[in-house]
ROKE-960107 format. One record per residue (C-alpha): residue number from 1; residue in three letters; chain; x, y, z. Coordinates in steps of 0.1 Angstrom, whole numbers, plus 2048, in hexadecimal, padded with zeros to 3 digits. Each point is the difference from the previous one (the first is absolute). Example, Ala and Ser with C-alpha at 12.3 -4.5 7.8 and 13.67 -1.06 7.14 Angstrom:
# residues 2
REC  seq  type  mol  east  north   up
REC    1   ALA    A   87B    7D3  84E
REC    2   SER    A   80E    822  7F9
# end
This chain:
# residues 417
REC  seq  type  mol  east  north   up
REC    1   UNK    A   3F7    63C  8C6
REC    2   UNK    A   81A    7F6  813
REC    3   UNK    A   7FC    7F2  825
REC    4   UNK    A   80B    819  812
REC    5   UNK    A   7EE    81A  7F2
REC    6   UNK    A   7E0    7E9  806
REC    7   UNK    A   805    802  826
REC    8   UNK    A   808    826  7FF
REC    9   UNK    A   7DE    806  7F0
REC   10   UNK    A   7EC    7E6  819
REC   11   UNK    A   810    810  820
REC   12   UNK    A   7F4    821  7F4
REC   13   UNK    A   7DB    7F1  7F8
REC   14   UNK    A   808    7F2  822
REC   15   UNK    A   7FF    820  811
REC   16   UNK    A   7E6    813  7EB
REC   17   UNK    A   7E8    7E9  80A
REC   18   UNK    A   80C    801  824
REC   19   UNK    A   7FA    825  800
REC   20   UNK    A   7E2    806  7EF
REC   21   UNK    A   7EF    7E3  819
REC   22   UNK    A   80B    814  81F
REC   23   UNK    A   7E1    813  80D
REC   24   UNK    A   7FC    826  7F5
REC   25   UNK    A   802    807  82A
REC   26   UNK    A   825    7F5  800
REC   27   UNK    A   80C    818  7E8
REC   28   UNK    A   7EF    81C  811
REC   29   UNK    A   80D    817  823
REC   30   UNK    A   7EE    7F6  821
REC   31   UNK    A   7FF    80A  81F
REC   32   UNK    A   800    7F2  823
REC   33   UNK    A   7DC    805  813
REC   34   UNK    A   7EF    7F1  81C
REC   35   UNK    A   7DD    7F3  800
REC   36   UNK    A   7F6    819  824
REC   37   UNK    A   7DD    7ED  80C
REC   38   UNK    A   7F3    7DC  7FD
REC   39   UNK    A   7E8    7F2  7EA
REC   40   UNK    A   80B    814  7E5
REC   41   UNK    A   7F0    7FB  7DC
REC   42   UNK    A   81C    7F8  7E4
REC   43   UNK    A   7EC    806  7E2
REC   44   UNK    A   7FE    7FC  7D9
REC   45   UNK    A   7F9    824  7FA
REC   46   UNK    A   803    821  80C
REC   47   UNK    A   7E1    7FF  807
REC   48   UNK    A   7E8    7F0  824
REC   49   UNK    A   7E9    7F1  7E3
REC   50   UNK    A   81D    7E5  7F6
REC   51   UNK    A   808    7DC  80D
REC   52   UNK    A   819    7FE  817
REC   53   UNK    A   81D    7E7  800
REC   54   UNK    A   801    800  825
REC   55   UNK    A   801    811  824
REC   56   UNK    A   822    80C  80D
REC   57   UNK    A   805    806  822
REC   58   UNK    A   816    821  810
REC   59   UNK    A   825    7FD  7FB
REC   60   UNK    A   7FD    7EF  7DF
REC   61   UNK    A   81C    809  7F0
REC   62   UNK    A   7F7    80B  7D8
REC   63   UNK    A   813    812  7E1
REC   64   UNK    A   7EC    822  7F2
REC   65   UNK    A   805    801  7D9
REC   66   UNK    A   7EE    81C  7FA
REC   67   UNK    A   7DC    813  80D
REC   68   UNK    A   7DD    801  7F0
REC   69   UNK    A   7E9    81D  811
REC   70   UNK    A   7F9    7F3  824
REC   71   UNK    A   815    7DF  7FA
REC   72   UNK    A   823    7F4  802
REC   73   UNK    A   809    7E6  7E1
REC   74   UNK    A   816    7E6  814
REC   75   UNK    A   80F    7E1  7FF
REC   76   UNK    A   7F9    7E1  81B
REC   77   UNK    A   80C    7DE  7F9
REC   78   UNK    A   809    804  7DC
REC   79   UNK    A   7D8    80F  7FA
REC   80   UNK    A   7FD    81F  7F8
REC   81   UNK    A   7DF    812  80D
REC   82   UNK    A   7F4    81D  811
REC   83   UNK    A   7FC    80C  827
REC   84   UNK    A   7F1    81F  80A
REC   85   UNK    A   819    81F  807
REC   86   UNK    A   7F2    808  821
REC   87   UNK    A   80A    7DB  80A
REC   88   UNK    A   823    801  7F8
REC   89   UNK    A   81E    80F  811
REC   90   UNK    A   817    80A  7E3
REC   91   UNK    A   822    80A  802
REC   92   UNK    A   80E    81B  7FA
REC   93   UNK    A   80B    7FC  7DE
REC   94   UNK    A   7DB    7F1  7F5
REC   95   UNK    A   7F7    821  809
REC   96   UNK    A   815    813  7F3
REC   97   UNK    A   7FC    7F0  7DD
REC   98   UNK    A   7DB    7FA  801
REC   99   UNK    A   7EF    81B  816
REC  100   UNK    A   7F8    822  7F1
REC  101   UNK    A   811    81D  80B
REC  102   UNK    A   7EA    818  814
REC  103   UNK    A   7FC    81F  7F3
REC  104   UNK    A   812    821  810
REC  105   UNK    A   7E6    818  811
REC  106   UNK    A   814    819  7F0
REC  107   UNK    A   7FE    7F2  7DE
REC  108   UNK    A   7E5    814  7F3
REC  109   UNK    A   80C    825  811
REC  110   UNK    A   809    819  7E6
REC  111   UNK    A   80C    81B  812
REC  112   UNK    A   81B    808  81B
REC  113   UNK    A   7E6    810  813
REC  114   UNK    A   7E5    7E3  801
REC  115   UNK    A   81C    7ED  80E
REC  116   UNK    A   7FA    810  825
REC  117   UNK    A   81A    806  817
REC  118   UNK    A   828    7FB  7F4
REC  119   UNK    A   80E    7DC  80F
REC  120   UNK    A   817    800  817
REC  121   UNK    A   829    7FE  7F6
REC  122   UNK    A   80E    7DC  7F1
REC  123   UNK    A   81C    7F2  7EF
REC  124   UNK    A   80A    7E1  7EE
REC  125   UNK    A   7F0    7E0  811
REC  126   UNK    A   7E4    80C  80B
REC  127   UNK    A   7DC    7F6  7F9
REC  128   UNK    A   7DD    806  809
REC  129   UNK    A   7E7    81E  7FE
REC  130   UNK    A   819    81D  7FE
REC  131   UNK    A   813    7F4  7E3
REC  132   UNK    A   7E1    7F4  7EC
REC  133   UNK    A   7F6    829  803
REC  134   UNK    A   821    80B  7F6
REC  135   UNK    A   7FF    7EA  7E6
REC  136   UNK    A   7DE    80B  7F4
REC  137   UNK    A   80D    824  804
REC  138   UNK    A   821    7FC  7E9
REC  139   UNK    A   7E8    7F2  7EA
REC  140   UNK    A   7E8    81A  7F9
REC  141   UNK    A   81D    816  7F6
REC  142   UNK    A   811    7EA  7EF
REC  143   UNK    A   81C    7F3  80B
REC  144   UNK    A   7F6    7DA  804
REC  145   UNK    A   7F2    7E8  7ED
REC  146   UNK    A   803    7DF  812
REC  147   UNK    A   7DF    7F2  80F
REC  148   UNK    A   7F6    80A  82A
REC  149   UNK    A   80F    7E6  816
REC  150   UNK    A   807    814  820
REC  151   UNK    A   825    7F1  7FD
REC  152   UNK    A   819    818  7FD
REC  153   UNK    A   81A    7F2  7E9
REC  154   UNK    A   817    805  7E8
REC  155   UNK    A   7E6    814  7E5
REC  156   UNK    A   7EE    812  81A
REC  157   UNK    A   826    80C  80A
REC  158   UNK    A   809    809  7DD
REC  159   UNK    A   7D9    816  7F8
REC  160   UNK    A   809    813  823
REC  161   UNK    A   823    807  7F4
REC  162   UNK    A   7F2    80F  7E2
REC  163   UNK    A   7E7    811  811
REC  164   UNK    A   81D    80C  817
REC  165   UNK    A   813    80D  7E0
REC  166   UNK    A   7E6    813  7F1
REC  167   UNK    A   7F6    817  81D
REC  168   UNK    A   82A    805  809
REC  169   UNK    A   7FE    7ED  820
REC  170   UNK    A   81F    7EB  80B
REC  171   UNK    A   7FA    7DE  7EC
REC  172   UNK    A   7FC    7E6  815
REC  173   UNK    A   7EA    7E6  7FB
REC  174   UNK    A   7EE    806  824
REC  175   UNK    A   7E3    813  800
REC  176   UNK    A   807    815  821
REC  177   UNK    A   7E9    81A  80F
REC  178   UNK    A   80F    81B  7E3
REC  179   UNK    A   7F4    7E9  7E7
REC  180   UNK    A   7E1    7FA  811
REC  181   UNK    A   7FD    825  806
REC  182   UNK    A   803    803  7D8
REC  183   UNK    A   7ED    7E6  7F0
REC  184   UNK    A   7E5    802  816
REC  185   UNK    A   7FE    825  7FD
REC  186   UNK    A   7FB    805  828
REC  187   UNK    A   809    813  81C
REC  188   UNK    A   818    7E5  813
REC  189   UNK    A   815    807  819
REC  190   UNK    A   824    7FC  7F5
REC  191   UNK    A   819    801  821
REC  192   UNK    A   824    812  7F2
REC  193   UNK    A   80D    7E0  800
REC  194   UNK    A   7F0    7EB  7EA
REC  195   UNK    A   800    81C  7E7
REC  196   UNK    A   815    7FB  7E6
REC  197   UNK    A   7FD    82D  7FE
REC  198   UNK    A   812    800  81D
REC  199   UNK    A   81E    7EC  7FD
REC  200   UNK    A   81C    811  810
REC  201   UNK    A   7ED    81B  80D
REC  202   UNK    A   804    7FF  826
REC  203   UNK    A   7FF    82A  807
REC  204   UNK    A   7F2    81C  7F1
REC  205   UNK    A   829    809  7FA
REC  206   UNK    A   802    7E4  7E8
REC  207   UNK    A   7E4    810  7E8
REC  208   UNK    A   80E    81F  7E8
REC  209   UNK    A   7E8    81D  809
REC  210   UNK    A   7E2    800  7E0
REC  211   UNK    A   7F3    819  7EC
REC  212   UNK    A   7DF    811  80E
REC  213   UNK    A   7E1    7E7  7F6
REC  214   UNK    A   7DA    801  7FA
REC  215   UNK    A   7E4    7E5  7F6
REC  216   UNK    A   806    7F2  7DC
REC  217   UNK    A   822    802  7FE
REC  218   UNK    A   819    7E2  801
REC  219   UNK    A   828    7F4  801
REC  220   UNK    A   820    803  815
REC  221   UNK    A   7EE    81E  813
REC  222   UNK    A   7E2    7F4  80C
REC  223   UNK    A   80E    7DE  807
REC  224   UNK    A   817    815  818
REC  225   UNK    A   7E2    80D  810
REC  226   UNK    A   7EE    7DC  806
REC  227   UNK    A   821    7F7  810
REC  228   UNK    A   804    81D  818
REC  229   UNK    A   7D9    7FC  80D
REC  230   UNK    A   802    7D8  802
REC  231   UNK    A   81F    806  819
REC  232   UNK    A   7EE    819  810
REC  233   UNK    A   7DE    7E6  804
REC  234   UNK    A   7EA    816  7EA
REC  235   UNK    A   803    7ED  7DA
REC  236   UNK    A   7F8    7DC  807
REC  237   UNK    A   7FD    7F1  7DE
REC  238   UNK    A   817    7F3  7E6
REC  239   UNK    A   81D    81C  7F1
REC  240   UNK    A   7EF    805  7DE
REC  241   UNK    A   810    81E  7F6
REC  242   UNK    A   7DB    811  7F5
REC  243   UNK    A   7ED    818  816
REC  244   UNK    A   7E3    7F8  800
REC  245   UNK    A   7E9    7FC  81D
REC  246   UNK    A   810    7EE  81B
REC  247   UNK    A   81D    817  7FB
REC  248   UNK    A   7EC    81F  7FF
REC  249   UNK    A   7EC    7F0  824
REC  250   UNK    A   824    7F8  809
REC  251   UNK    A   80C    826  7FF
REC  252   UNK    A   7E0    811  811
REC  253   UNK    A   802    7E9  81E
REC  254   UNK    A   825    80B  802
REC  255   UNK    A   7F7    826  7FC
REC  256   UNK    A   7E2    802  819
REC  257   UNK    A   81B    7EB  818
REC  258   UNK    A   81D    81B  7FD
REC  259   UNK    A   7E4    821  7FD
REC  260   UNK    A   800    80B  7DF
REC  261   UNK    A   7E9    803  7E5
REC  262   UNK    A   7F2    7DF  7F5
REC  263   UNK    A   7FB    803  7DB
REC  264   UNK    A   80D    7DB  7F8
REC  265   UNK    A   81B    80F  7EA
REC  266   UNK    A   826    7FC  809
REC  267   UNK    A   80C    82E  7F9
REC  268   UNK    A   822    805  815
REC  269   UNK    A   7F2    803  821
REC  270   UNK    A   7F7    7DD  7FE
REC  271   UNK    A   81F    7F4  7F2
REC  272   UNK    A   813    815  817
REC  273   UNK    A   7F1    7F0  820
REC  274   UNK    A   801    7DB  7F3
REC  275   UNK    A   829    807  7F5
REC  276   UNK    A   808    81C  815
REC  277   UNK    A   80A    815  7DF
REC  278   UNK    A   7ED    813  7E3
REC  279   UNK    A   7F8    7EB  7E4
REC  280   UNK    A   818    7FA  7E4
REC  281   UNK    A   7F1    818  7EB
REC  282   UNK    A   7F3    818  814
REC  283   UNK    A   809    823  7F9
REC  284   UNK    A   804    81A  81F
REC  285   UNK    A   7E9    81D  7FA
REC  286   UNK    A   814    823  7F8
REC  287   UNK    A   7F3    81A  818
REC  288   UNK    A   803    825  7F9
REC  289   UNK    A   813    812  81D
REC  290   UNK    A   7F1    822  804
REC  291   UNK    A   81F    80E  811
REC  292   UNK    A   7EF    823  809
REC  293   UNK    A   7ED    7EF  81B
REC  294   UNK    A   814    7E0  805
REC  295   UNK    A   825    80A  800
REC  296   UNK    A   807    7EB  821
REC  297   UNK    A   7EE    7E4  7F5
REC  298   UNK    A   824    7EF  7F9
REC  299   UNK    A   80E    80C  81D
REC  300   UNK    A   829    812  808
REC  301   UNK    A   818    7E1  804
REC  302   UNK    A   7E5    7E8  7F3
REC  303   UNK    A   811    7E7  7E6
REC  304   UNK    A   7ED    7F7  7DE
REC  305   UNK    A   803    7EB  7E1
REC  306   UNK    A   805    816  7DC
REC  307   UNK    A   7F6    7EA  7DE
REC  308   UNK    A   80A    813  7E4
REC  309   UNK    A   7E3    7FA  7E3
REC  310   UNK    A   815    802  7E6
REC  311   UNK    A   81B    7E6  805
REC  312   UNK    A   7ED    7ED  81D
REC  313   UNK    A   81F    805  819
REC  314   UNK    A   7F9    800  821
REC  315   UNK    A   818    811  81D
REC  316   UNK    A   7F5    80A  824
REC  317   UNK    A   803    828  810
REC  318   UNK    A   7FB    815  81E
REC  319   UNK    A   7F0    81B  803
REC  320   UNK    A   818    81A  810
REC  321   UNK    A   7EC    821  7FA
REC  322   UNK    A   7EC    81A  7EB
REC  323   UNK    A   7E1    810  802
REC  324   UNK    A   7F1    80B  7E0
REC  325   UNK    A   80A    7DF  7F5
REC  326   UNK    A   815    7E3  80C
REC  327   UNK    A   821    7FC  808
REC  328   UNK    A   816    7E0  7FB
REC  329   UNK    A   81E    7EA  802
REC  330   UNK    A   807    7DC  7F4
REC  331   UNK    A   805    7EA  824
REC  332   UNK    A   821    7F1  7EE
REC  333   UNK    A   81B    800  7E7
REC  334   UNK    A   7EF    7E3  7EE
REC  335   UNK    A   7DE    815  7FF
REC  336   UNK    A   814    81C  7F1
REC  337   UNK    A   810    7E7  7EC
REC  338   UNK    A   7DD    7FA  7F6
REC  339   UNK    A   7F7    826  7F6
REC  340   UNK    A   81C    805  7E9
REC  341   UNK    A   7F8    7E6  7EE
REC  342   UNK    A   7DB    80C  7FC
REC  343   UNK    A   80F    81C  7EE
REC  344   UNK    A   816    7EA  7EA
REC  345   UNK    A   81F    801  816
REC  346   UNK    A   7FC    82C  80B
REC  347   UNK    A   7EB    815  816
REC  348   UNK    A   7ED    812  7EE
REC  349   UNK    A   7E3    81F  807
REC  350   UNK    A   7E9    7F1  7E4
REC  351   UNK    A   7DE    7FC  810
REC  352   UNK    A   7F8    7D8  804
REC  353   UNK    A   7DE    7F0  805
REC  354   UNK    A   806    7E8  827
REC  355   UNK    A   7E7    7ED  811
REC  356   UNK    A   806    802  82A
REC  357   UNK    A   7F8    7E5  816
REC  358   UNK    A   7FA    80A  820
REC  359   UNK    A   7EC    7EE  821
REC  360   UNK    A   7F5    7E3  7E0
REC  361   UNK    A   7F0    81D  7EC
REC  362   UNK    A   80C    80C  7DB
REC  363   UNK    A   800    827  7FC
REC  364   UNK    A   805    813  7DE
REC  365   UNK    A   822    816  7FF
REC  366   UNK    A   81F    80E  7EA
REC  367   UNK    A   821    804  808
REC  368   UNK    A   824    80B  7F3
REC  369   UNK    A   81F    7EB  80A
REC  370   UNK    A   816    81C  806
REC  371   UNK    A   813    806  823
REC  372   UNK    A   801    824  809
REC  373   UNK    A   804    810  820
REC  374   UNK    A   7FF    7F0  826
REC  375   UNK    A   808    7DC  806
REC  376   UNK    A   7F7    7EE  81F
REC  377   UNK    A   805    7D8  7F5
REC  378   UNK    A   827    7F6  802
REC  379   UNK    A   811    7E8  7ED
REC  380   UNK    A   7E4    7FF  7E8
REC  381   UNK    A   814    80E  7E0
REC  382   UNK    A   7E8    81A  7FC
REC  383   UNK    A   808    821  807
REC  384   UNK    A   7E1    817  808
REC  385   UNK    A   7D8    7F9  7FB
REC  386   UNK    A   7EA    7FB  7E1
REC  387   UNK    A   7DE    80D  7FF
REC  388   UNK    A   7E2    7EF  7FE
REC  389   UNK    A   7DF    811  7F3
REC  390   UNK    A   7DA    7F6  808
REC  391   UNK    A   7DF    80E  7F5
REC  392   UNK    A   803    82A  806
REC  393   UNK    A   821    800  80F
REC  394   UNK    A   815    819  7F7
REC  395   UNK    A   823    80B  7FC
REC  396   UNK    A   815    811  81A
REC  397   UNK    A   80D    81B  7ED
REC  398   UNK    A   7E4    80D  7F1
REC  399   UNK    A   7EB    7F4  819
REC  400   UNK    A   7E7    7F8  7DA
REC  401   UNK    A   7F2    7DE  7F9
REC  402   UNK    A   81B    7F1  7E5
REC  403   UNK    A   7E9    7F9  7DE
REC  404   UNK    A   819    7E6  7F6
REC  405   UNK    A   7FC    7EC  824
REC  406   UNK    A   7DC    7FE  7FC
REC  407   UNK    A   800    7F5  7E0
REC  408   UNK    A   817    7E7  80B
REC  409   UNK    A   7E9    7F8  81E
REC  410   UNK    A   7E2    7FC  7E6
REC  411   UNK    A   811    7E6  7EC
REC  412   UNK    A   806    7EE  81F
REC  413   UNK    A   7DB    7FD  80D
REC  414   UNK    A   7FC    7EA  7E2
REC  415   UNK    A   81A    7E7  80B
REC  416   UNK    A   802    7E1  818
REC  417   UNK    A   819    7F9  815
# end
């Protein structure tokens, strides 16, 4: 063996030795304490039965290697021993690595419910009570798995988001008062501004009139609804888009305030007085005009709105004349316009199923398009007056009701205008 692979090999004895004589306390982590009274016992043990090396005296400076039920293991002067816990004051990272975590009060929960009342709003950086329910809350349903620190970081922000996701609120990351509201299952007030329901939505004119509503049902309609009432101070939860009871409290409040029947479901009168029209799908009622008793009801010179049932055109009149039944003319050329092309592009005396709208109310009617005798509109392209036929009218001629109008009149009582 060669001499310099001699010394190689005795400067690596050299060191093992060195190493393995070092004692077992340098290779471990301490931590910086203070010894807090005087007189204090460093011990043998972790126990008050054991010798004692000495007394140390308050402000002693000592290193904590590790604990041992009631004691801290520590170092003083290159002896390693043992000082009571209660004796010490340990820093913060002693504590941190040697003292047990305490255990959440809402560890052992198992249902929203149990949970009491929903925390207050938080976001990212926050910490104490409120978060540590939240926490226990997302939890129970599922959506975290990471252990109850009341410190709302990153994995508290990514269960919330998910939580957020899953019940189509605006994903976030902050549990605001909706997601409160929903996790929590409670009736908390949600002002229009915080809700994400209500983004944009500054006037009833800004919401597209809904479809009429009741308990159990759920979308674009009723979410409509909840937006309407919150405006108007009377839905004061989260926009959920399900009526259920909050919503249905919502609407009865809002009827008994405006004087109409409180039955908790939103018909047309309800959603005609939140939007100041009928409900999308409401259908005006077709009345049956007996004209016998009720030929003045649309009055001489009164104008009207004709829908023809069979194409679905729409043109306005004016009553002119007639007393067995009633006589009229198209206000302008471009109502005229209108009529001709009713009866694909001529007048015509075929007999045609109309609605009338008149004062806001739908009456059952037949018609021809034909022109024929006096005129009294100029300018209108129309030259004479049509007739119009209600429930027992009759003609002029004959002064007998017109079979073929009343049949006419029959089909129209089963349509809606």
């Amino acid at each position: 063996m060669n001499k310099r692979l001699s010394r190689v090999i005795a400067l690596c004895l050299l060191a093992l030795i060195l190493m393995t004589s070092l004692p077992q306390t340098a290779l471990a982590a301490a931590y910086a304490g203070t010894v807090n009274k005087d007189k204090v016992f460093f011990r043998s043990k972790p126990n008050t039965d054991s010798i004692y090396y000495g007394q140390l005296n308050k402000g002693t400076k000592i290193s904590i290697l590790g604990v041992s039920g009631k004691f801290y293991k520590v170092e003083y002067k290159d002896k390693t021993g043992y000082i009571m816990k209660s004796l010490i004051n340990a820093s913060s990272e002693a504590k941190e690595a040697f003292e047990p975590k305490p255990a959440s009060k809402y560890e052992s929960v198992k249902s929203i419910k149990d949970l009491g009342s929903a925390p207050k709003a938080s976001k990212k950086g926050a910490s104490g009570d409120a978060v540590e329910k939240l926490q226990r809350a997302l939890q129970i349903k599922g959506y975290l798995k990471g252990t109850l620190d009341g410190k709302y970081g990153d994995m508290t922000v990514d269960a919330v988001k998910r939580f957020q996701k899953s019940v189509k609120l605006k994903v976030t990351g902050e549990a605001n008062t909706a997601t409160i509201a929903k996790l929590f299952g409670l009736t908390i007030d949600v002002p229009a501004k915080d809700d994400p329901g209500m983004k944009g939505i500054t006037s009833i004119r800004k919401i597209e009139v809904p479809n009429t509503t009741k308990p159990g049902n759920s979308g674009k309609h009723v979410k409509a609804l909840q937006q309407a009432l919150k405006l108007k101070g009377y839905y004061k939860a989260a926009i959920d888009s399900s009526y259920g009871d909050k919503t249905t409290d919502a609407v009865k409040r809002y009827q008994r305030a405006v004087g109409i029947k409180a039955d908790g479901i939103a018909g047309n009168s309800t959603i005609k007085r939140l939007f100041g029209q009928n409900a999308a799908n409401y259908k005006e009622p077709t009345k049956r005009l007996d004209w016998r008793s009720n030929n003045n009801l649309i009055p001489k010179g009164a104008t009207f709105t004709v829908k023809d049932i069979a194409t679905g055109l729409t043109f306005r009149a004016k009553r002119w004349s007639g007393y067995n039944h009633l006589d009229a003319e198209p206000v302008s050329k471009e109502d005229a316009a209108t009529m001709k092309k009713i009866g694909g592009g001529v007048y015509s005396w075929n007999r045609r199923s109309i609605l009338v709208k008149y004062g806001g109310v739908v009456y059952a009617a037949s018609m021809n398009t034909m022109p024929h005798e006096e005129q009294t509109i100029p300018g209108n392209n129309y030259d004479g007056h049509f007739c119009i036929h209600f429930y027992k009218s009759k003609t002029h001629g004959t002064n007998k009701i017109d079979a073929e109008h009343q049949n006419a009149v029959e089909r129209a009582m089963d349509a809606h205008w």
